[in-house]
MDAnalysis code that builds the backbone (N, CA, C; Angstrom):
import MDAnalysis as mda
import numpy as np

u = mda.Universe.empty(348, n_residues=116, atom_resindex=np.repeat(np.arange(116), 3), trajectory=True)
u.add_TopologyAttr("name", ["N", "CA", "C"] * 116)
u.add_TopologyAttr("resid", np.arange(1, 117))
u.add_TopologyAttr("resname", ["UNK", "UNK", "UNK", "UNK", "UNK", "UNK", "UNK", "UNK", "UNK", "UNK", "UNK", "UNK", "UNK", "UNK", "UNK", "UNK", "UNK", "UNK", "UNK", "UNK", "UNK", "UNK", "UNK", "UNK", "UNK", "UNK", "UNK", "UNK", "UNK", "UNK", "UNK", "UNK", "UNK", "UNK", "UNK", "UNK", "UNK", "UNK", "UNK", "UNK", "UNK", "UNK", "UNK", "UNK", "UNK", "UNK", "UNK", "UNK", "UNK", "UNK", "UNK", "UNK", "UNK", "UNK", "UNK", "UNK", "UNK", "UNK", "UNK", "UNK", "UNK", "UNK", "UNK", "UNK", "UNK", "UNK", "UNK", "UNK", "UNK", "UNK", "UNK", "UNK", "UNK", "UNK", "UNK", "UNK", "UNK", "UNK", "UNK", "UNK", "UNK", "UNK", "UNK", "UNK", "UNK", "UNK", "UNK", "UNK", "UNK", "UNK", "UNK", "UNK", "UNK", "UNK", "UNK", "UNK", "UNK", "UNK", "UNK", "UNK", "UNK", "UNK", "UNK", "UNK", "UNK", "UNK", "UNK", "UNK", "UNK", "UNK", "UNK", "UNK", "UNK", "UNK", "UNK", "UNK"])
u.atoms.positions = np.array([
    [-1.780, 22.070, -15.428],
    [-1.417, 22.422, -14.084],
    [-2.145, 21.522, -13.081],
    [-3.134, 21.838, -13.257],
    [-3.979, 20.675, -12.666],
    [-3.349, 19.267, -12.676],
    [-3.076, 18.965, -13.456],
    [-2.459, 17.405, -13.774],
    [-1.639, 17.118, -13.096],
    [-0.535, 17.782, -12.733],
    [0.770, 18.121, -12.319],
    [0.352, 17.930, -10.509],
    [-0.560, 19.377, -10.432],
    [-0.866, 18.954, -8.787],
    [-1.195, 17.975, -8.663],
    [-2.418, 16.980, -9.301],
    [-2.858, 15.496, -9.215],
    [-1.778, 14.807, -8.659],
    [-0.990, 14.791, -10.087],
    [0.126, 14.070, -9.815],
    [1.005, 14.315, -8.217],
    [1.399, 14.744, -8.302],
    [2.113, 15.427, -6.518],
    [1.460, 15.048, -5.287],
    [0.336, 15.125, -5.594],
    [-0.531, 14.730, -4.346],
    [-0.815, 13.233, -4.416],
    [-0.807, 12.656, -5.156],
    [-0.705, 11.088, -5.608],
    [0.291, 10.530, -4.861],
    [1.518, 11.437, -5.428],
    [2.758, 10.558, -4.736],
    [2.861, 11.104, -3.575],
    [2.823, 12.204, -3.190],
    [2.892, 12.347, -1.474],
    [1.811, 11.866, -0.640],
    [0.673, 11.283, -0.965],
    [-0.148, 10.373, -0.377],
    [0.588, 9.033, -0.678],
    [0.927, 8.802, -1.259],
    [1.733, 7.267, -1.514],
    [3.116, 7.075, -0.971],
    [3.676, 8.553, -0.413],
    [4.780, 8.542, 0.075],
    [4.389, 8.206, 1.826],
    [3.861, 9.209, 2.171],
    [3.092, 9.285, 3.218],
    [2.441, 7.860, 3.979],
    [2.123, 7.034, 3.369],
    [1.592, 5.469, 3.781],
    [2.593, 4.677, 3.836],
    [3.627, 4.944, 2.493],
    [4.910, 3.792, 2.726],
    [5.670, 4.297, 3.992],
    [5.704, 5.115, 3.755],
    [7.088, 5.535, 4.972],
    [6.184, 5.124, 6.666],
    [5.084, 4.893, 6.513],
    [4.245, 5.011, 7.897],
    [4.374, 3.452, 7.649],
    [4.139, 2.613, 7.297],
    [4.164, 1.245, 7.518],
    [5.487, 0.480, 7.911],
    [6.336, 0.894, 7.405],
    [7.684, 0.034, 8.609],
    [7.724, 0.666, 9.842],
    [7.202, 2.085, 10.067],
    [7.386, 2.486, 11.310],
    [6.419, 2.075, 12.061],
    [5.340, 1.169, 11.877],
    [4.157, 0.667, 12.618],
    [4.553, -0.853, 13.036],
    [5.566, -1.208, 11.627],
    [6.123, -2.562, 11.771],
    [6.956, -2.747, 12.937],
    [7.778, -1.710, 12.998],
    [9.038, -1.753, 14.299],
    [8.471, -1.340, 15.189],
    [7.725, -0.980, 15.470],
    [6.538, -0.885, 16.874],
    [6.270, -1.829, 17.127],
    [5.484, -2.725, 16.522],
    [4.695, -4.449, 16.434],
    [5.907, -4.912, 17.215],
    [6.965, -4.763, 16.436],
    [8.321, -6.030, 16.995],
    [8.501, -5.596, 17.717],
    [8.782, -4.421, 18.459],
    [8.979, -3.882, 19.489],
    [8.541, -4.142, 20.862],
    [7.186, -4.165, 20.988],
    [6.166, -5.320, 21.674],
    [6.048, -6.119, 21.584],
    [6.262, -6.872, 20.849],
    [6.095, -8.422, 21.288],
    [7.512, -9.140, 21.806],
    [8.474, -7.974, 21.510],
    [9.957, -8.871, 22.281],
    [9.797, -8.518, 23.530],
    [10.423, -10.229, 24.778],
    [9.588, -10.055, 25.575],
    [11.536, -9.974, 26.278],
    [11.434, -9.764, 27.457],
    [12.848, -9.432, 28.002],
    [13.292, -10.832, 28.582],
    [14.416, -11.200, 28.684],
    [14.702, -12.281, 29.605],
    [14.445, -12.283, 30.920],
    [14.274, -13.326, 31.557],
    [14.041, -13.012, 32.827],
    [15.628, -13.122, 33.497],
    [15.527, -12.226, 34.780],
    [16.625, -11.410, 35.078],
    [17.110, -13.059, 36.252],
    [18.421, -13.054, 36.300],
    [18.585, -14.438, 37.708],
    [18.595, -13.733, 38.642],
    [18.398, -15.096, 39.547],
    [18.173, -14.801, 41.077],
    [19.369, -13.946, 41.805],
    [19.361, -13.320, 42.104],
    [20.038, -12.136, 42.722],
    [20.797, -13.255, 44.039],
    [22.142, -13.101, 43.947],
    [22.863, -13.705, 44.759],
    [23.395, -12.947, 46.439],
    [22.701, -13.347, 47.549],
    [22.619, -12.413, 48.437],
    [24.025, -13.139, 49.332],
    [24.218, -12.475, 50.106],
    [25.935, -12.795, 51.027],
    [24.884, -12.705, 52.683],
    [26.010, -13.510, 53.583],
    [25.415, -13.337, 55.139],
    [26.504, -13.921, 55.664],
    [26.639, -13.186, 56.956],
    [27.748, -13.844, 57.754],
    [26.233, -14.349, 59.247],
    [26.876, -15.219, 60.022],
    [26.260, -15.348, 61.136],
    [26.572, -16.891, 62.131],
    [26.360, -16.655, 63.096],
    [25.883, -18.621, 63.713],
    [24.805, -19.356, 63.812],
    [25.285, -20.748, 63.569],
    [24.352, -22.005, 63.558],
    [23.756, -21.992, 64.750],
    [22.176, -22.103, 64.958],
    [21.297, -21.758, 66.323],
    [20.738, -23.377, 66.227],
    [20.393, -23.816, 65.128],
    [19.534, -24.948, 64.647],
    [19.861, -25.968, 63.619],
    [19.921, -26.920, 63.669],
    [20.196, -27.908, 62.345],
    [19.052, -28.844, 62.023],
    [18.380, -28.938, 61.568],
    [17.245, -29.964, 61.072],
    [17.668, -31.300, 59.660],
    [18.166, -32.316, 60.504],
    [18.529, -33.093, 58.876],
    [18.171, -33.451, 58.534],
    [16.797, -33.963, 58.888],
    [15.815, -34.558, 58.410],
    [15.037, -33.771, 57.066],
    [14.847, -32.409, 57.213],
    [14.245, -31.332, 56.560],
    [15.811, -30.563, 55.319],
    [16.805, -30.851, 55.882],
    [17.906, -30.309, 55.579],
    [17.938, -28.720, 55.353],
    [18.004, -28.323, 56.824],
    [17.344, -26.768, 56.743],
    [18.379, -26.647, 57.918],
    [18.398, -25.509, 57.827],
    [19.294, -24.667, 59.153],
    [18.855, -23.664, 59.662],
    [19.163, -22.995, 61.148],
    [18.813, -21.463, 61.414],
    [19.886, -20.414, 61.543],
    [20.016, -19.659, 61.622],
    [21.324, -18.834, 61.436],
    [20.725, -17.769, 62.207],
    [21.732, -16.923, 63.188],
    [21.106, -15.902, 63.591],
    [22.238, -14.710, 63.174],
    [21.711, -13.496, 62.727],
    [22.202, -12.759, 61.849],
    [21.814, -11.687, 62.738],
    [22.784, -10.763, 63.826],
    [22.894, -10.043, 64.411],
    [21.055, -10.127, 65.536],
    [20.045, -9.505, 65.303],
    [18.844, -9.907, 65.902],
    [17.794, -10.597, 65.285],
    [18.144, -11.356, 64.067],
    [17.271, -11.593, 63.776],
    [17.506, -13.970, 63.429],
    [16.673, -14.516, 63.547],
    [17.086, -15.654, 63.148],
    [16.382, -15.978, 61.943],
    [17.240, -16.311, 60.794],
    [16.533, -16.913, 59.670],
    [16.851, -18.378, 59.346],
    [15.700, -18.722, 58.695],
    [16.242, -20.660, 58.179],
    [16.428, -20.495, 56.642],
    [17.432, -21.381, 56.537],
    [17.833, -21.412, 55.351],
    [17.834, -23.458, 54.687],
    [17.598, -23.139, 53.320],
    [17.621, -24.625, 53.102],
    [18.383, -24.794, 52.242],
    [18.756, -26.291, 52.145],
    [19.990, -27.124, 51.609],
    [18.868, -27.769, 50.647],
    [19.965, -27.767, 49.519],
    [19.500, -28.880, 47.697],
    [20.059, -29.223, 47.783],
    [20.415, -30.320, 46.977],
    [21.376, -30.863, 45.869],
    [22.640, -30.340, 45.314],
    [22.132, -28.907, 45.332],
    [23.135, -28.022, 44.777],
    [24.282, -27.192, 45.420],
    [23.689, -26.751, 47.036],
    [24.230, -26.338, 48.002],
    [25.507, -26.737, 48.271],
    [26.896, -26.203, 48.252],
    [28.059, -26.082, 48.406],
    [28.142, -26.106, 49.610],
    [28.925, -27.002, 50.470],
    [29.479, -26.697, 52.104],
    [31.203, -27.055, 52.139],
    [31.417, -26.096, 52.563],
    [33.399, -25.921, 52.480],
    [33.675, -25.669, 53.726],
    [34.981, -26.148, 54.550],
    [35.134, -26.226, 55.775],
    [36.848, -26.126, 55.624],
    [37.385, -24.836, 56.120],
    [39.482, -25.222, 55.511],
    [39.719, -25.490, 54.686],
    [38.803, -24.778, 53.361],
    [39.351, -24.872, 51.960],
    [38.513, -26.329, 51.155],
    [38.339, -26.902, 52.073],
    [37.521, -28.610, 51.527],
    [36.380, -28.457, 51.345],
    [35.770, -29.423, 50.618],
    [34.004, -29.448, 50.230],
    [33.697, -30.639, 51.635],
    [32.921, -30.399, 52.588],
    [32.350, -30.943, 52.827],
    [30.812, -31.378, 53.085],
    [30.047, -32.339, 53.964],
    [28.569, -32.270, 53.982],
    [27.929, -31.534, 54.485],
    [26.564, -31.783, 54.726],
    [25.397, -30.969, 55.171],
    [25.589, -31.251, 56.605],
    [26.597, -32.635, 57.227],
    [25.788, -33.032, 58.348],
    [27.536, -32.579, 59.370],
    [28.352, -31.719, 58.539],
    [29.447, -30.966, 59.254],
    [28.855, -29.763, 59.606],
    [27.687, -29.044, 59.569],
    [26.863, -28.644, 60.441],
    [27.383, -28.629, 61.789],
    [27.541, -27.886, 62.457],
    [27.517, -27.955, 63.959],
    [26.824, -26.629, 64.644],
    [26.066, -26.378, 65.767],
    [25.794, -25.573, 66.695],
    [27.050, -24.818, 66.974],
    [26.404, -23.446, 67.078],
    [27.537, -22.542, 66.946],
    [28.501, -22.225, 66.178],
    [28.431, -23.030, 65.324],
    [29.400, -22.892, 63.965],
    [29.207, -21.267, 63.550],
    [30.195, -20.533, 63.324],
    [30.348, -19.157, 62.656],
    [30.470, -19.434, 60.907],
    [29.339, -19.439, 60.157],
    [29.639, -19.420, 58.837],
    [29.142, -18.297, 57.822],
    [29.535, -18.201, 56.499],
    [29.231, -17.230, 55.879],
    [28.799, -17.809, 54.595],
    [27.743, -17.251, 54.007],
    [26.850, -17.919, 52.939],
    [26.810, -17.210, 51.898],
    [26.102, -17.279, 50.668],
    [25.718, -17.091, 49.522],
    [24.112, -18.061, 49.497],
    [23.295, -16.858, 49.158],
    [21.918, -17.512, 49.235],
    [21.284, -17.163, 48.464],
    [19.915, -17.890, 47.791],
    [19.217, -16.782, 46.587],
    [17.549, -17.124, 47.519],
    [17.200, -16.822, 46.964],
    [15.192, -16.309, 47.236],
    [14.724, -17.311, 46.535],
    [13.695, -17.661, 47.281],
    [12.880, -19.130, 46.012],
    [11.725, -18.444, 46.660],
    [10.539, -17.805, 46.024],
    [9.346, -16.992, 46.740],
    [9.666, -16.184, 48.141],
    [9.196, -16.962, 48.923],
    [9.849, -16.485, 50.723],
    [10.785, -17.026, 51.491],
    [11.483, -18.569, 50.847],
    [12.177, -19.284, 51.268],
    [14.015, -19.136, 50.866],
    [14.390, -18.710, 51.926],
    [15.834, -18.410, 51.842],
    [16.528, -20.127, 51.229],
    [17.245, -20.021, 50.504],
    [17.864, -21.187, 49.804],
    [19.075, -21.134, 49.475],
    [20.027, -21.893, 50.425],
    [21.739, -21.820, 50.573],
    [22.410, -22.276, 49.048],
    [23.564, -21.519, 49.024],
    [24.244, -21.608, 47.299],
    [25.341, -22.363, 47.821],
    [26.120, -21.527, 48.617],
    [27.560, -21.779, 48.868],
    [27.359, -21.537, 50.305],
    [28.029, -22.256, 51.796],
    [27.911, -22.423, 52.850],
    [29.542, -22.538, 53.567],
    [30.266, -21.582, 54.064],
    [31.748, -21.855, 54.052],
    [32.025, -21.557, 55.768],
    [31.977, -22.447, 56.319],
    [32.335, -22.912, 57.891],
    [33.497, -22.291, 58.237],
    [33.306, -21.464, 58.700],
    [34.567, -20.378, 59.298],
    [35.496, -21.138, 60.985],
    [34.576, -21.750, 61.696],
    [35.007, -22.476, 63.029],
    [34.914, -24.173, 62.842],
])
């Protein structure tokens, strides 16, 4: 009888450790997968041209009370009546509507589409 309990308690201590070690394993992996980082959140604005800087290739836009600057890349899209055009079709007072993303604190133009 004795033997028997030995035995039993042998394997349910041996059961008991296996079954606990993949579940410690999928924890491990669990933590160390790290998430993608999420993209820049694509923000919309309607407003008018207050400022043009071409030197800097930056603009100001005033957006009901408030004026923000926004900057031009490489990448920055400007469309005017359906056409792609430049940075320097810019005009004062121009009514346009944007697509912009966040670079730290600096507003940064995607798409720029000249309504006037």
């Amino acid at each position: 009888m004795r033997k028997v309990f030995a035995a039993m308690l042998a394997v349910s201590v041996f059961s008991a450790v296996a079954l606990s070690i993949p579940a410690t394993a999928q924890v491990a992996d669990k933590a160390t997968v790290q998430k993608p980082a999420k993209p820049k959140a694509a923000l919309k604005q309607n407003g008018t041209i207050i400022s043009v800087d071409t030197a800097a290739k930056t603009f100001v836009c005033k957006w009901q009370t408030n004026d923000w600057v926004y900057k031009a890349t490489d990448k920055t899209v400007f469309r005017a009546k359906g056409k792609t055009v430049d940075f320097a079709d810019l005009k004062l007072n121009s009514r346009v509507s944007m697509t912009f993303h966040m670079d730290g604190k600096q507003r940064v133009a995607d798409l720029v589409t000249i309504q006037q």
